[in-house]
C-alpha positions as CSV (number, residue, x, y, z in Angstrom):
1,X,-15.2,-7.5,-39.8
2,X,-13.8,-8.7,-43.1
3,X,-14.5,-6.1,-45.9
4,X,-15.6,-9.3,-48.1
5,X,-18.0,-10.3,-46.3
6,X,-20.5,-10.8,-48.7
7,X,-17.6,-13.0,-50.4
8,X,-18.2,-15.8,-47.7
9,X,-21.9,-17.0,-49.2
10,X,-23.8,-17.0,-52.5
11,X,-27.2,-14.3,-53.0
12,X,-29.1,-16.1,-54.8
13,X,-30.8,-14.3,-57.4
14,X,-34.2,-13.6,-57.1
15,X,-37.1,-16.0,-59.3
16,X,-40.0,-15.9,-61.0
17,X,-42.8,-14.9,-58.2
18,X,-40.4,-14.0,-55.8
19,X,-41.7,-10.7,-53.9
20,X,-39.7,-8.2,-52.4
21,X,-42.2,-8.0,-49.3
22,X,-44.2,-10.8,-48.9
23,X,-47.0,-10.2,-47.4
24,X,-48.3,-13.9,-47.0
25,X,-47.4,-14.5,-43.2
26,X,-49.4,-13.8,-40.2
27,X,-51.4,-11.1,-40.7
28,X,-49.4,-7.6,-40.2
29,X,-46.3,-9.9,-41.0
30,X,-44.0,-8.5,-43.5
31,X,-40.6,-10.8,-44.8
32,X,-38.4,-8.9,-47.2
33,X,-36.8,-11.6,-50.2
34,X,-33.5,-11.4,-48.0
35,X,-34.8,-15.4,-46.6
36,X,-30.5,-15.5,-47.2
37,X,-30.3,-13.5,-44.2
38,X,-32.2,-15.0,-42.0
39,X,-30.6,-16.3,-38.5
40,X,-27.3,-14.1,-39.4
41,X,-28.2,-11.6,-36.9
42,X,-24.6,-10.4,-37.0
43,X,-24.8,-9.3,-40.3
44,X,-27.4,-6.4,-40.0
45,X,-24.8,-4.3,-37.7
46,X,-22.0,-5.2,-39.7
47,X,-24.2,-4.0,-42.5
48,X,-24.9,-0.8,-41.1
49,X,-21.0,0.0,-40.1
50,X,-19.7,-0.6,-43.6
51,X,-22.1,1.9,-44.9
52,X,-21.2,4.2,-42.5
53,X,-17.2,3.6,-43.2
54,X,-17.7,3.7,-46.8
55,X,-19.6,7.2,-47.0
56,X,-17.2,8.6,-44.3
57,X,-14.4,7.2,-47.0
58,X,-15.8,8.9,-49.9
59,X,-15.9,12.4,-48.4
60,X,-13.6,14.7,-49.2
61,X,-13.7,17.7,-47.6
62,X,-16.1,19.8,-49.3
63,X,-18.4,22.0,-47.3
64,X,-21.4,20.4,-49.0
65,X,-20.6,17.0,-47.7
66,X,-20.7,18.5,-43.9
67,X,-24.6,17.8,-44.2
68,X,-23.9,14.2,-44.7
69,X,-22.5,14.1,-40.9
70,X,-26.5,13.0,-40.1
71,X,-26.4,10.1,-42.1
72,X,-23.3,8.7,-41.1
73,X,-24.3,9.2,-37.7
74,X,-27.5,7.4,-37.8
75,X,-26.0,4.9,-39.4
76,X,-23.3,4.3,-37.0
77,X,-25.9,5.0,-33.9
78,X,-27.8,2.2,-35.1
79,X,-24.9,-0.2,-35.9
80,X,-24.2,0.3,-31.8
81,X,-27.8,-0.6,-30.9
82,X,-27.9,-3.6,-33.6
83,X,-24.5,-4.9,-31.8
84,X,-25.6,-4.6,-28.5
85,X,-28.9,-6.3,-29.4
86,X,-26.3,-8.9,-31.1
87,X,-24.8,-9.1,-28.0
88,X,-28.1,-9.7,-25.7
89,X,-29.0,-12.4,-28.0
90,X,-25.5,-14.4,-27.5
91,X,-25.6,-13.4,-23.5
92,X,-29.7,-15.0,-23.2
93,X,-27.9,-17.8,-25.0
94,X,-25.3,-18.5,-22.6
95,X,-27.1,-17.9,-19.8
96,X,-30.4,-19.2,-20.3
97,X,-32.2,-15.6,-20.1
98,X,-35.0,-14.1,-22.3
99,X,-35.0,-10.2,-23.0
100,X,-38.9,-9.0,-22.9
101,X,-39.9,-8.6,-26.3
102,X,-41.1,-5.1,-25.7
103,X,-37.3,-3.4,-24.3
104,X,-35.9,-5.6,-27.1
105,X,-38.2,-3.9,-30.0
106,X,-37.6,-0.5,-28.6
107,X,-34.3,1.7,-29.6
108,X,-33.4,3.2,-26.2
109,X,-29.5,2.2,-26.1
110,X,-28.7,2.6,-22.4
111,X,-31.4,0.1,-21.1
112,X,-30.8,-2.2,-23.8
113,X,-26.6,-1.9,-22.8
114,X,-28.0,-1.8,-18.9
115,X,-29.4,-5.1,-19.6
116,X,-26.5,-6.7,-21.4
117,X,-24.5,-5.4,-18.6
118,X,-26.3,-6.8,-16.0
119,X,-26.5,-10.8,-18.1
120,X,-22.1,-10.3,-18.8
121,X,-21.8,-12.4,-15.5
122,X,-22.9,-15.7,-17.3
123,X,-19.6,-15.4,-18.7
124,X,-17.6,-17.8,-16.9
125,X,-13.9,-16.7,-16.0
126,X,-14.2,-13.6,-18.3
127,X,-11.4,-11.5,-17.3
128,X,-12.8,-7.9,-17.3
129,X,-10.7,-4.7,-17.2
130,X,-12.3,-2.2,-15.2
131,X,-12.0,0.5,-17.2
132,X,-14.0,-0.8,-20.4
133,X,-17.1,-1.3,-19.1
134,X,-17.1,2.2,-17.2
135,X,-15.6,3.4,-21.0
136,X,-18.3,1.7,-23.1
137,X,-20.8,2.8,-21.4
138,X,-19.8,6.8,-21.1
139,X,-19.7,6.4,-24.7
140,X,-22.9,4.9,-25.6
C-alpha cells in the first residue's frame, strides 16, 4: 500500500448541515459523513494497517509503551479480517457467489478465510504454491 494514499483523492471538507452520523436512512441506519468512502472497500483495512504501523513506529522501547501491544494488536487483527472480507467480496465477484449476510457481519476469522478458501477456485489458471495457503491459514 502506498503511504500517500490519502494523496490519490480530495476530502472534501464538510458543509453547512452536514452531520457526522446521519441518522436519516432506514430506520436503525446510521451513515457516518465519510459518503467519500463509499464503495472503496479496500481502504478500511488499509486504514487499519497504517495505524497499526505507525504506533508500532513511534514506540520506543519504554516499558510503558509494552501496554500499547493490545492496541496494535487489535488493530492489526482487524486489518486481517477487513482484508479477507476484501477478499470474499472480489472472489463473489469473479465467481458469481454471495456470502450470507449473517457469516459476513460476524468477526470469526477462520470461517470467514474457510469461505474465501473454498470460492479461490474461480480463479482461472491461478498458479498456487502449496505452501501459502497451508501458511496463511496456520497463521490466521
Amino acid at each position: 500500500m502506498n503511504d500517500d494514499w490519502n494523496d490519490d483523492f480530495e476530502i472534501p471538507y464538510p458543509e453547512r448541515g452536514d452531520k457526522l452520523i446521519d441518522h436519516s436512512r432506514k430506520q436503525g441506519e446510521k451513515r457516518l459523513f465519510a459518503a467519500w468512502m463509499i464503495g472503496q472497500w479496500h481502504w478500511y483495512p488499509d486504514a487499519y494497517k497504517q495505524a497499526a504501523d505507525k504506533l508500532v513506529d513511534q514506540i520506543e522501547g519504554h516499558s510503558h509503551e509494552d501496554r500499547l501491544i493490545f492496541p496494535i494488536i487489535f488493530l492489526y487483527r482487524h486489518f486481517v479480517e477487513l482484508k479477507i472480507k476484501e477478499i470474499i467480496i472480489q472472489l463473489d465477484r469473479l465467481s458469481g457467489t454471495q456470502i450470507a449476510e449473517k457469516q459476513f457481519k460476524k468477526h470469526q476469522l477462520m470461517p470467514l478465510w474457510s469461505y474465501a478458501r473454498e470460492h479461490l477456485a474461480c480463479i482461472n489458471n491461478a498458479n498456487w504454491d502449496n505452501d501459502i495457503l497451508p501458511s496463511l491459514e496456520r497463521m490466521i
